[in-house]
C-alpha positions as CSV (number, residue, x, y, z in Angstrom):
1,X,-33.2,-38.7,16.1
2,X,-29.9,-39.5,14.1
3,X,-26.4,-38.4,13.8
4,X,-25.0,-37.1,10.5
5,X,-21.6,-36.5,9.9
6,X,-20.1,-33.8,7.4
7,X,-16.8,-34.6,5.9
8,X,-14.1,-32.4,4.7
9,X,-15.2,-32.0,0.9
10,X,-13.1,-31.9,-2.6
11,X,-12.3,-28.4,-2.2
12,X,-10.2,-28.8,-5.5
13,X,-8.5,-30.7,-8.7
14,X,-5.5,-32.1,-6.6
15,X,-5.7,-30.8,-3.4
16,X,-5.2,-33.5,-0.7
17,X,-5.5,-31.3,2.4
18,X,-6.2,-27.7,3.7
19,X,-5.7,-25.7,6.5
20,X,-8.9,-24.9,8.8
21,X,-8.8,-21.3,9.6
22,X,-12.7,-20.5,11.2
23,X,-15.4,-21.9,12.5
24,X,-18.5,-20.0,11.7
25,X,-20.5,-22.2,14.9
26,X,-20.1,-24.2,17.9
27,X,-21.1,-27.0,19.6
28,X,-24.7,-27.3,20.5
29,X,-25.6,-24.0,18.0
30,X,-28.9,-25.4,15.9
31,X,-27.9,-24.4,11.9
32,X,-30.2,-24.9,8.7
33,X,-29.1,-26.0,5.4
34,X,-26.6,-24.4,3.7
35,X,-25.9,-22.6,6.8
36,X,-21.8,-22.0,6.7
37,X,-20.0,-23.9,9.3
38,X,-16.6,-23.4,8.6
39,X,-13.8,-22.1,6.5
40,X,-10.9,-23.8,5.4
41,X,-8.0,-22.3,3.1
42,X,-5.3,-23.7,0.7
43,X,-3.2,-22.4,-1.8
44,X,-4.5,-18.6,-0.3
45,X,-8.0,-19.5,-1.5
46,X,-10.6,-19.7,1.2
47,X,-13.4,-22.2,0.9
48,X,-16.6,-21.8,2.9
49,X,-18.3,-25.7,4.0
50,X,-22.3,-25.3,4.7
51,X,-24.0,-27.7,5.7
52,X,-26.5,-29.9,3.7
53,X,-28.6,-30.7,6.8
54,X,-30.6,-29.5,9.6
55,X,-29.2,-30.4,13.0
56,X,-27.7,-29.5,16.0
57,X,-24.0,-29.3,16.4
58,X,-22.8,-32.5,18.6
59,X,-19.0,-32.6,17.9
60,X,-16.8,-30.5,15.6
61,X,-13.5,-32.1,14.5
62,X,-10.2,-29.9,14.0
63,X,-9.2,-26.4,15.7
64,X,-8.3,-23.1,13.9
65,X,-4.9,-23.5,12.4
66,X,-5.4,-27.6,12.0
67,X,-5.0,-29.3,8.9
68,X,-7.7,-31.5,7.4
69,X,-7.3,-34.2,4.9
70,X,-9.7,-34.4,1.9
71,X,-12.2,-37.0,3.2
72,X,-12.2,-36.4,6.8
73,X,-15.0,-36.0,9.2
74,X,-15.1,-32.4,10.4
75,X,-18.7,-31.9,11.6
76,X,-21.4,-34.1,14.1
77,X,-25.0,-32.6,13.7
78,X,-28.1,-34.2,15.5
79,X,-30.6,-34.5,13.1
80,X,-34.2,-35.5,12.6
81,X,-34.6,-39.4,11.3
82,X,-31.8,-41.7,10.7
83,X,-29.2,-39.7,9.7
84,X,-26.2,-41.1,8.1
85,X,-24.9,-42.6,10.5
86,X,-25.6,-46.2,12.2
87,X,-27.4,-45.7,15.2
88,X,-24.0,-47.8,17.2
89,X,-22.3,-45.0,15.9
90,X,-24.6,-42.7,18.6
91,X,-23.5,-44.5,21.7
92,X,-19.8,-44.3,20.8
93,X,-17.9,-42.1,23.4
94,X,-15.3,-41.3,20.8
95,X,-18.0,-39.2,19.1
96,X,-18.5,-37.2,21.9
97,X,-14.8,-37.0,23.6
98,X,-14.3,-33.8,21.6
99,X,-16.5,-31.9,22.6
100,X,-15.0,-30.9,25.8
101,X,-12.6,-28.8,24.1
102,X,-14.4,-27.7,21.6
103,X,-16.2,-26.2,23.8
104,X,-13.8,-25.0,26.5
105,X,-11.5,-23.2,23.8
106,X,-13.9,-20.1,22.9
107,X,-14.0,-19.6,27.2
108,X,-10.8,-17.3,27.4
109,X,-12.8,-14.8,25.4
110,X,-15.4,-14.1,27.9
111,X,-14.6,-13.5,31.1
112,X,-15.7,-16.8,34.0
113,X,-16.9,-14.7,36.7
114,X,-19.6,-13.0,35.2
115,X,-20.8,-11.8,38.7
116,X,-18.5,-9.2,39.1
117,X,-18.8,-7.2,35.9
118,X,-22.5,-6.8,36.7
119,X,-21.6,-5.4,40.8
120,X,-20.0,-2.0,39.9
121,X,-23.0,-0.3,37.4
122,X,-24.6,-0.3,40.7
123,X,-22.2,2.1,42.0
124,X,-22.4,4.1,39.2
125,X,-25.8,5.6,40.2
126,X,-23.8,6.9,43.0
127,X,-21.1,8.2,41.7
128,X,-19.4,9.9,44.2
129,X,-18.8,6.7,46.6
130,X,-17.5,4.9,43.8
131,X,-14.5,6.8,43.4
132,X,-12.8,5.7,45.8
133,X,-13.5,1.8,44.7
134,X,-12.2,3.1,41.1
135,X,-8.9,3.9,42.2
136,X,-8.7,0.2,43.5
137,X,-7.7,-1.5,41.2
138,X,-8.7,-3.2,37.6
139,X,-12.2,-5.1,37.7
140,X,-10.6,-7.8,36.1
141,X,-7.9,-10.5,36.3
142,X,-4.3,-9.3,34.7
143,X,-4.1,-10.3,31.0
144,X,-8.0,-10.5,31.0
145,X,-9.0,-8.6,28.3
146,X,-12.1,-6.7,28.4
147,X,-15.1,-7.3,25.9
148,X,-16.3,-4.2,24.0
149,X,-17.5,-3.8,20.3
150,X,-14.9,-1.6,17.8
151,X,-16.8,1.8,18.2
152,X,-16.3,1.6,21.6
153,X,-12.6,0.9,21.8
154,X,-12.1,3.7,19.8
155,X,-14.3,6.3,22.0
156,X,-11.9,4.8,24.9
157,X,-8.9,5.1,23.4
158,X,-9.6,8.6,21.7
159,X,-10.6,9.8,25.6
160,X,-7.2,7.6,27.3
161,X,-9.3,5.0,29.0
162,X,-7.9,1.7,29.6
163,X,-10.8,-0.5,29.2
164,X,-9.1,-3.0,31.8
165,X,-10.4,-0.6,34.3
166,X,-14.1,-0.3,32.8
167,X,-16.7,-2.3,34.8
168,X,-18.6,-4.0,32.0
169,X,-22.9,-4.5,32.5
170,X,-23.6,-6.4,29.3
171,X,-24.0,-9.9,28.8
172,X,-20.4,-11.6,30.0
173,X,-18.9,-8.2,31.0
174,X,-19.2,-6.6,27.9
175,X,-18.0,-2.9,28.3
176,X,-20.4,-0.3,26.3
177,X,-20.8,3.2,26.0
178,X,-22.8,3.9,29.2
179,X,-20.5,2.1,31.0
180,X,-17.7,4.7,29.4
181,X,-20.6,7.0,30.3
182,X,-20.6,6.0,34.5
183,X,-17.1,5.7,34.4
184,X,-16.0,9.1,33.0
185,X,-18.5,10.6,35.6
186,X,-16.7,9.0,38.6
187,X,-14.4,11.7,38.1
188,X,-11.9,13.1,35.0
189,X,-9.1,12.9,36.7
190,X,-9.1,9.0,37.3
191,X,-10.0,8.6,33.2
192,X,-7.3,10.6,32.7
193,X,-4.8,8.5,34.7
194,X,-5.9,5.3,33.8
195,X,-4.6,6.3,30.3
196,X,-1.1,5.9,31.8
197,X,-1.2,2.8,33.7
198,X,1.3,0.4,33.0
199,X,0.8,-2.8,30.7
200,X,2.0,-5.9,31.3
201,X,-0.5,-8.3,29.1
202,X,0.9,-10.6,26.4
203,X,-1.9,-11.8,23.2
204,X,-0.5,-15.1,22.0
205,X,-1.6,-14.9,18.4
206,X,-1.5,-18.2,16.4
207,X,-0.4,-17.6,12.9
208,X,-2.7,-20.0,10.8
209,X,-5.0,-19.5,8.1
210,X,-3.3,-16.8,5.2
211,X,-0.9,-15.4,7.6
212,X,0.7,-18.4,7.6
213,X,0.8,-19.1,3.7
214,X,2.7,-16.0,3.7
215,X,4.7,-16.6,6.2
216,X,5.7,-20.0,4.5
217,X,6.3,-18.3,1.0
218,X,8.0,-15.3,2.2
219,X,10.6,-17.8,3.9
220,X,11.2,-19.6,0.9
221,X,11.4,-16.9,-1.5
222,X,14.1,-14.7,0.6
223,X,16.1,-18.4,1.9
224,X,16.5,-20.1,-1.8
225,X,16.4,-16.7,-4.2
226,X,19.6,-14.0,-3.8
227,X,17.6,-11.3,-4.5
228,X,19.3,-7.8,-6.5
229,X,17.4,-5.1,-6.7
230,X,17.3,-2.2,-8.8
231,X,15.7,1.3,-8.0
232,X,15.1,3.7,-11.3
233,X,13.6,7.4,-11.1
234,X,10.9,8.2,-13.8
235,X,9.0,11.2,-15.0
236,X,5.7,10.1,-15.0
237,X,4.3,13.7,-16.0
238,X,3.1,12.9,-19.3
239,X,2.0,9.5,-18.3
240,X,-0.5,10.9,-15.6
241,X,-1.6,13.6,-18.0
242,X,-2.8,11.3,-20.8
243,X,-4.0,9.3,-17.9
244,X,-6.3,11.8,-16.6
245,X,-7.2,12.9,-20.4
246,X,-8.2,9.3,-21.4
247,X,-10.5,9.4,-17.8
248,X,-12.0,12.5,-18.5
249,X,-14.1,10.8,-21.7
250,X,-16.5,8.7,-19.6
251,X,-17.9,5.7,-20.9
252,X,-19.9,2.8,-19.6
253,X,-17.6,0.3,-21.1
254,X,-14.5,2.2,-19.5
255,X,-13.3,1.8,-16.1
256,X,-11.1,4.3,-14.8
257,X,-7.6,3.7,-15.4
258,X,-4.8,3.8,-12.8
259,X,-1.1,3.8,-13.4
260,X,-1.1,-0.2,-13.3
261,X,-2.6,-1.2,-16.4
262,X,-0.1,1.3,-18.4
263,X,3.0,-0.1,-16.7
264,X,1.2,-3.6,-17.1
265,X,1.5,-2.9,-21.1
266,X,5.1,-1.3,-20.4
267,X,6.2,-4.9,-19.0
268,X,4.5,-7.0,-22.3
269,X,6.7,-4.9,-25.0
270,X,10.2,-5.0,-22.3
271,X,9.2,-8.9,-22.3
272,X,9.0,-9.3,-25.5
273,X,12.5,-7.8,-25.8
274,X,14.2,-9.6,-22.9
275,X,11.6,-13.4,-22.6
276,X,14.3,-14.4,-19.9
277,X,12.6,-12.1,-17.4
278,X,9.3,-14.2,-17.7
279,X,9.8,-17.3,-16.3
280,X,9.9,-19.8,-13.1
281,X,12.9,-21.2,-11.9
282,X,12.7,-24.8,-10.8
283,X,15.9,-24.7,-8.6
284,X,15.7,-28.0,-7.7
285,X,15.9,-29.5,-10.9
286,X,18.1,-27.0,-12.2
287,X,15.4,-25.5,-15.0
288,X,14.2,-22.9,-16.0
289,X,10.7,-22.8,-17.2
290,X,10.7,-19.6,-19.7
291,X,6.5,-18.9,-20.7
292,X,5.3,-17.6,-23.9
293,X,2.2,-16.2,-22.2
294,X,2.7,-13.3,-19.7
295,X,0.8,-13.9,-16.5
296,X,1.2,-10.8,-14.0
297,X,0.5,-11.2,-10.5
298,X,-0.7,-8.7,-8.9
299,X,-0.2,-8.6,-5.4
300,X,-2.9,-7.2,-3.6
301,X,-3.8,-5.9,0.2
302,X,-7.0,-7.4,1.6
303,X,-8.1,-7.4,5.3
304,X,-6.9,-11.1,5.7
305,X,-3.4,-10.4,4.4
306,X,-1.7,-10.4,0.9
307,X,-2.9,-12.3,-2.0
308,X,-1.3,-12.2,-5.7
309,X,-4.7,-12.6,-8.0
310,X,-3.3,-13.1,-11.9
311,X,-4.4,-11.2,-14.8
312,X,-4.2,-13.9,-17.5
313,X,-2.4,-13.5,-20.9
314,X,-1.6,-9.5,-20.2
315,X,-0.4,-10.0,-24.0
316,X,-3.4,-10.1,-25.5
317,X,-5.1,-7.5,-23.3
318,X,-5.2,-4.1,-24.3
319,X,-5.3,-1.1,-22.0
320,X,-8.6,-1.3,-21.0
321,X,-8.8,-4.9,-21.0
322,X,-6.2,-5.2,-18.8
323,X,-8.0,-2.3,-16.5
324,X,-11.1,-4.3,-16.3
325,X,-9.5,-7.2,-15.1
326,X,-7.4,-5.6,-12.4
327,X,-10.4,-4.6,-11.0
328,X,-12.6,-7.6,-10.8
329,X,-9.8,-9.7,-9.6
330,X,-9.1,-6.9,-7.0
331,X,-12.2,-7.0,-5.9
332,X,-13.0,-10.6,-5.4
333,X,-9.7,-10.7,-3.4
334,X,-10.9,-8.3,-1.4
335,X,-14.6,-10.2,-0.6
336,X,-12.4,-12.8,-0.3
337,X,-13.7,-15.0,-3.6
338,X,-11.4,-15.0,-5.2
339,X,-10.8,-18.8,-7.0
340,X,-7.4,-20.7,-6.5
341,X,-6.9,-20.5,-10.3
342,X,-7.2,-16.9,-9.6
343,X,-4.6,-16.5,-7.4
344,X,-2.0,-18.7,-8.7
345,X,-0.3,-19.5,-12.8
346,X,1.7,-16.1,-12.5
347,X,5.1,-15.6,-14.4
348,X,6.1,-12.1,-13.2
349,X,4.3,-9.9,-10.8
350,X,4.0,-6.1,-10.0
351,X,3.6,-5.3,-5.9
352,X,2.3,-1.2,-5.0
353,X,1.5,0.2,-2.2
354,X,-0.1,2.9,-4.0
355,X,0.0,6.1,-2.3
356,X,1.8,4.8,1.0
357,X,4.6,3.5,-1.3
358,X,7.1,5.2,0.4
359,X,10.2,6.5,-1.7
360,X,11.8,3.2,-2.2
361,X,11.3,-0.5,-1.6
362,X,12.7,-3.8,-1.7
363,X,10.3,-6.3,-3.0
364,X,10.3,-9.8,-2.2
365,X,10.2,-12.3,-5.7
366,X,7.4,-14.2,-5.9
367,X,8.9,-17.6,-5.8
368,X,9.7,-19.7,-7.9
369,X,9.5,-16.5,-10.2
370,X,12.7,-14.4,-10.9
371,X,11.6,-11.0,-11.0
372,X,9.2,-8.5,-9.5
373,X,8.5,-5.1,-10.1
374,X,7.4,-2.5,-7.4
375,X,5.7,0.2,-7.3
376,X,6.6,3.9,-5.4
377,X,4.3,6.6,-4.7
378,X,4.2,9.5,-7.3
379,X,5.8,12.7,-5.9
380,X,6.1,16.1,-7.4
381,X,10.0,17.1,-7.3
382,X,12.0,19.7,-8.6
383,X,13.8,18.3,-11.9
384,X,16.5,20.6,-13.5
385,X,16.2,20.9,-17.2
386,X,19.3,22.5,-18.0
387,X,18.0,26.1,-16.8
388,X,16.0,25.8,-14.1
389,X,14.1,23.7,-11.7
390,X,10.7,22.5,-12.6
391,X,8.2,20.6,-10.8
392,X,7.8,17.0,-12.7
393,X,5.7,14.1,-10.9
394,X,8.4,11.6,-10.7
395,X,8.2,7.7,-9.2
396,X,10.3,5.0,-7.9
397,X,10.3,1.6,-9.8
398,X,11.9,-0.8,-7.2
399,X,13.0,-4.1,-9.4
400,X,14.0,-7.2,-7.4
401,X,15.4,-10.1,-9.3
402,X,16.7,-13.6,-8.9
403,X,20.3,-13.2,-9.2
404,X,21.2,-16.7,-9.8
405,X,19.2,-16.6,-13.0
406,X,19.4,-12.6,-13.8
407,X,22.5,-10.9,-14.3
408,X,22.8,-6.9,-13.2
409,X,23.2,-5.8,-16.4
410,X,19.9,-7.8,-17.5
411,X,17.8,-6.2,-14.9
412,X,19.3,-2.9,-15.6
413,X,17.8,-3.0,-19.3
414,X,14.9,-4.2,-18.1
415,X,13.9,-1.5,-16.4
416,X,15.4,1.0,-18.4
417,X,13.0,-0.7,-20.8
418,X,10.2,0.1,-18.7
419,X,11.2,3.2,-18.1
420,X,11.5,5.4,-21.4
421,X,8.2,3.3,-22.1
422,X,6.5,5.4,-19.6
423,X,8.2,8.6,-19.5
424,X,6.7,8.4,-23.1
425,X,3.7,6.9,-23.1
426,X,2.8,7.1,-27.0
427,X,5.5,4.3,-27.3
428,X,3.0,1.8,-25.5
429,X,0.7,2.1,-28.5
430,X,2.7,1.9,-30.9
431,X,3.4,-1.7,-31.9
């Protein structure tokens, strides 16, 4: 048998080091080629590491939120033959000193003393003599928190169970539903008040991985930019009725259009008018980078956190261009896929929270750009046109800009810009 040691790869052109944010296996798990052992993340990209051999893991090199550099050795595998290692390398204790807590660190998450999870089902056959036991107490430590799969917490939650109090039967006092089941039938009025008992548990949450690129970037944006923003009201009645119009004539090379790639188009003809408001400030050199090319961010929910994926030269994309590529960068942000040259390059950038949009927002810029336009949900109001109310579908553009860089009066135009663009949308087309 050999050793073989897996180093962090080249995970791009000029990246030195990234962050490692999972670890797909443990010590002593056996894995195959191209079996994924880790993930590690930089710039908001995630990069998945698989392994080239067949081994057993022996020693694994970083913990979640640890970063790497390019080069370094991240993975130990016992393998069959030589290996790449010498076979000194086998007998040195430094190659096995980690494992200890490697191994010790996923122990929090199930619970030591597996005995005692397993001792109540027994009572549950007999249900009447254990209600008194229930009442006892939790059959776990304080801040111990129970094991149960998604489906479940939501049954117990929906019913006002505190699973702290749920003997558990599966493997390392996992809590399922016949456990819900046995504990429900030691009597409703228990369930019912466990619902109420008081919580004193804290969940110390590392922030690593893309929770902490935001983190970072959010800091810098709202320490070095004075941000001014500018809320407009616009009528987007006729906009949504060409919009469903131009949906209603289905064709395979078509995707269905949302409001984004219209206001997308809206920004490229304001651009062109005012090129100021497509640019990166370098603060620290005192310039200001102005682009010829419009590259939009769009920043985008995913169930890691936010990303900003960039639709490319939005100039020389027409309507449905520009549709089709907000929805395949969309979704590869989403399966998390997305490329680092996909998520970065942008020189403005549009943020919506779509239909939770709320009425008005105040959008942080997307350092080291100087402005960022948001979008607010569409709501039907009454609008008075100089006899009566109507109902119109009206929206919120919320506008933040760099204020160093951007006077008022700049913005103002801007989205006033943007605004009679979209309150008549033939304008878009017309060039």
């Amino acid at each position: 048998m050999g050793e073989h040691v897996i180093k962090l790869p080249d995970v791009g052109e000029g990246v030195a080091e990234a962050e490692l944010v999972e670890w797909h296996v443990k010590v002593g798990d056996l894995v195959r080629e191209d079996t994924v052992l880790a993930a590690v993340m930089t710039d908001k990209a995630t990069v998945e590491i698989p392994s080239p051999v067949d081994g057993e893991i022996l020693w694994l090199g970083a913990e979640i939120g640890d970063t790497v550099a390019i080069g370094s050795p991240i993975v130990r595998l016992k393998v069959a033959g030589e290996g790449n290692v010498k076979a000194a390398a086998e007998a040195a204790p430094e190659a096995k000193a980690p494992v200890a807590p490697v191994e010790t660190k996923p122990a929090p998450a199930a619970p030591k003393p597996a005995p005692k999870p397993a001792e109540p089902p027994k009572a549950a056959a007999a249900p009447k003599a254990a209600h008194p036991a229930s009442a006892s107490g939790a059959p776990r430590a304080e801040g111990e928190k129970p094991l149960a799969s998604p489906a479940v917490r939501l049954r117990a939650k929906e019913a006002g169970i505190d699973l702290r109090q749920v003997p558990g039967s599966g493997p390392a006092g996992r809590i399922g539903h016949e456990d819900i089941d046995a504990f429900v039938a030691r009597g409703p009025q228990i369930a019912r008040a466990t619902g109420l008992a008081q919580k004193d548990g804290v969940e110390d949450i590392k922030v690593v991985g893309l929770r902490r690129k935001i983190a970072e970037k959010m800091s810098l944006a709202k320490s070095r930019i004075p941000h001014i923003t500018y809320v407009e009201e616009i009528d987007v009645t006729a906009l949504e009725e060409l919009r469903a119009t131009l949906n209603k004539e289905k064709r395979a090379d078509r995707p269905k259009l949302t409001l984004l790639p219209f206001l997308m188009r809206a920004m490229v003809k304001a651009i062109g008018e005012q090129p100021n408001l497509n640019a990166l400030f370098d603060d620290d050199a005192g310039i200001i980078h102005q682009h010829e090319g419009i590259h939009i961010g769009i920043a985008a929910q995913t169930p890691n956190g936010l990303v900003v994926p960039v639709v490319k030269h939005a100039e020389a994309r027409d309507l449905w261009n520009s549709a089709v590529e907000v929805n395949r960068l969309a979704d590869a942000a989403k399966a998390g896929t997305a490329s680092r040259e996909e998520l970065s390059g942008s020189t403005i950038t549009i943020t919506s929270l779509g239909a939770m949009g709320g009425v008005a927002t105040t959008p942080v810029i997307n350092y080291p750009e100087v402005a960022i336009v948001g979008v607010n949900k569409i709501m039907v109001r009454p609008v008075w046109d100089g006899t009566q109310f109507i109902p119109r579908k009206m929206m919120n553009l919320s506008s933040s800009f760099d204020h160093r860089v951007i006077d008022g009066w700049d913005a103002a135009v801007f989205v006033q810009r943007i605004k009679a663009l979209l309150e008549t949308p033939a304008l878009i087309f017309v060039d």
